[in-house]
BALUMDO-837599 format. One record per residue (C-alpha): residue number from 1; residue in one letter; x, y, z. Coordinates in Angstrom, 1 decimal, always signed. Last residue first. Layout:
N
+-----+---------+--------+--------+--------+
! num ! residuo !     px !     py !     pz !
+-----+---------+--------+--------+--------+
! NUM !       A !      X !      Y !      Z !
...
+-----+---------+--------+--------+--------+
***
This chain:
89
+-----+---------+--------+--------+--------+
! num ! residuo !     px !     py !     pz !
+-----+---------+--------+--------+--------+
!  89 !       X ! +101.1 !  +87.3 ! +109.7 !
!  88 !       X !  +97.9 !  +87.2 ! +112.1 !
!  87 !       X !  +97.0 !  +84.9 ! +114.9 !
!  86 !       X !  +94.5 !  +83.4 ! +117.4 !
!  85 !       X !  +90.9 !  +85.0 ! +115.4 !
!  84 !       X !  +87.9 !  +83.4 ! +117.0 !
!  83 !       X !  +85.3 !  +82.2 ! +114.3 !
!  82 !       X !  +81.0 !  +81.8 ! +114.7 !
!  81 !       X !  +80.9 !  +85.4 ! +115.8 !
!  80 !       X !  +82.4 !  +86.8 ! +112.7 !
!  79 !       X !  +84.6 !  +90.0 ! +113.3 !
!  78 !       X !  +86.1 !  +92.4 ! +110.6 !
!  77 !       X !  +87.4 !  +95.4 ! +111.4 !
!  76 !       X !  +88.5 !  +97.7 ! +108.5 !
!  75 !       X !  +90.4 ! +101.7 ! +108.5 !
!  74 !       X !  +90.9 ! +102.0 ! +111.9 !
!  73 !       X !  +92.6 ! +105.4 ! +112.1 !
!  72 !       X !  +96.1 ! +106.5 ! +113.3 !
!  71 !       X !  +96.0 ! +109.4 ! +115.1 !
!  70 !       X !  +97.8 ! +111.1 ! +113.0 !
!  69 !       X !  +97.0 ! +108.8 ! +110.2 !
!  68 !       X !  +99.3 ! +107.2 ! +107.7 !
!  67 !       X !  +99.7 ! +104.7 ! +110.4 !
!  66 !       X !  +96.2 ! +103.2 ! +108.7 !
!  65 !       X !  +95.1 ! +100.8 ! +112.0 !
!  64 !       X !  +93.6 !  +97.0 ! +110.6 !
!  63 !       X !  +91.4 !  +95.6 ! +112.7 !
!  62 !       X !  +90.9 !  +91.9 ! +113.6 !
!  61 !       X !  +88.2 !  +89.7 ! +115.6 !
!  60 !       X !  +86.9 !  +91.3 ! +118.9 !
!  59 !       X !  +86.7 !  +88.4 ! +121.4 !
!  58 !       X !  +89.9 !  +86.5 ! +120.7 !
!  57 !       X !  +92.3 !  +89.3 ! +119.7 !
!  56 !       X !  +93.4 !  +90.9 ! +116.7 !
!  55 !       X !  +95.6 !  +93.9 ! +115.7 !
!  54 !       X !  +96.8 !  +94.4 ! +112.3 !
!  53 !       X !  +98.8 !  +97.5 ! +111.8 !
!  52 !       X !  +99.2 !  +99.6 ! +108.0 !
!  51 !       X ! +101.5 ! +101.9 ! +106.5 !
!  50 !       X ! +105.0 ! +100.0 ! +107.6 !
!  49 !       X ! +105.7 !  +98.7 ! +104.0 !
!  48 !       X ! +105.5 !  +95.1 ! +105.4 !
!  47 !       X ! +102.0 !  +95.3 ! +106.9 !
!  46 !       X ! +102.6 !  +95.6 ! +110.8 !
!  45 !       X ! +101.4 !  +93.0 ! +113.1 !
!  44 !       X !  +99.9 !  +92.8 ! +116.7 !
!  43 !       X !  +98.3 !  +89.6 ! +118.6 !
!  42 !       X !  +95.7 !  +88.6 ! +121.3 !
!  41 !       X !  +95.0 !  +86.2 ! +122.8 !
!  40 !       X !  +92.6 !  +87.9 ! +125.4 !
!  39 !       X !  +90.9 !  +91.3 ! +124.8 !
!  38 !       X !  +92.5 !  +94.3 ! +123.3 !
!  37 !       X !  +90.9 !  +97.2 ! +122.0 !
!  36 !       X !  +92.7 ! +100.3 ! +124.1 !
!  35 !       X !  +94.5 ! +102.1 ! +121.4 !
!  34 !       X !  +97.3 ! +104.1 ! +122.9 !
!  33 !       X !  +99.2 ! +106.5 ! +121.0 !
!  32 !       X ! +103.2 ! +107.6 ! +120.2 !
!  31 !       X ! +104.2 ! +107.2 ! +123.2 !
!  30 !       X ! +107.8 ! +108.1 ! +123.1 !
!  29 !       X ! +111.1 ! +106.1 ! +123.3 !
!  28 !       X ! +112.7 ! +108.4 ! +121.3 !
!  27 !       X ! +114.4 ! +106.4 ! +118.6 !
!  26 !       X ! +112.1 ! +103.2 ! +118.8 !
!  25 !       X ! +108.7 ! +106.0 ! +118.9 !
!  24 !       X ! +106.3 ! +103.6 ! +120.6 !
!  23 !       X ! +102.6 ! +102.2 ! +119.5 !
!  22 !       X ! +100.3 ! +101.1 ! +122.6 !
!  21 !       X !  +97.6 !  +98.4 ! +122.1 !
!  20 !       X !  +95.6 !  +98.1 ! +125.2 !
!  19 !       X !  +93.4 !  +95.4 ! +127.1 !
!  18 !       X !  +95.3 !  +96.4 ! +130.2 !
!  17 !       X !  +96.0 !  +92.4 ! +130.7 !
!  16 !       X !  +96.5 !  +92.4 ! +127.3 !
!  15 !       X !  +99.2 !  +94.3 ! +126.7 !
!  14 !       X !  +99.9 !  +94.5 ! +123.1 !
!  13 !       X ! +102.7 !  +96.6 ! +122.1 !
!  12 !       X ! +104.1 !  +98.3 ! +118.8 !
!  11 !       X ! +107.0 !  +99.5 ! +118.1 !
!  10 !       X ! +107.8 ! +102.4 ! +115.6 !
!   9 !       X ! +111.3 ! +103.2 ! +113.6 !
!   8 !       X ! +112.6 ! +100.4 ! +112.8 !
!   7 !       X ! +111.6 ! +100.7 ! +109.3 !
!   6 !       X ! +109.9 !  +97.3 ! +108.8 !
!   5 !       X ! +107.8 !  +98.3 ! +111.8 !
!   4 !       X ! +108.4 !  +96.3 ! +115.2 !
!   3 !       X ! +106.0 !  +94.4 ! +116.9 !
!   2 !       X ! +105.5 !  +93.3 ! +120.1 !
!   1 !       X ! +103.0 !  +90.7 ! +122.0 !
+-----+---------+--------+--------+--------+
***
């Protein structure tokens, strides 16, 4: 999965095999940080001012990532065992 910010300026990567999330610099190509939270089915969105990053997968339920942050915190995660999260918009 990938995501780009509305800016342009960050991209963000889900590999799941690696169970990882990785944000990249667009410009520079830089690693900007590496979450490592990812289980299978998994998907990654950013909130349309940029601020914010969804990640969810099938066995963790969704967390939100403030990119106001340096690293960027997890701000809510939210998981109910009785539903399995597929996607986020």
């Amino acid at each position: 999965m990938v995501a780009v910010s509305p800016s342009g300026m960050q991209c963000a990567t889900m590999q799941e095999e690696k169970e990882k999330t990785s944000i990249w610099n667009t410009e520079t190509g830089d690693l900007i940080i590496e979450v490592f939270d990812v289980y299978a089915y998994g998907q990654v969105v950013f909130s349309p001012d940029g601020s914010l990053l969804a990640t969810c997968d099938s066995e963790r339920g969704l967390r939100i990532h403030n990119m106001a942050t340096d690293p960027p915190d997890v701000d809510i995660v939210w998981k109910d065992e009785t539903v399995r999260v597929r996607t986020i918009a």
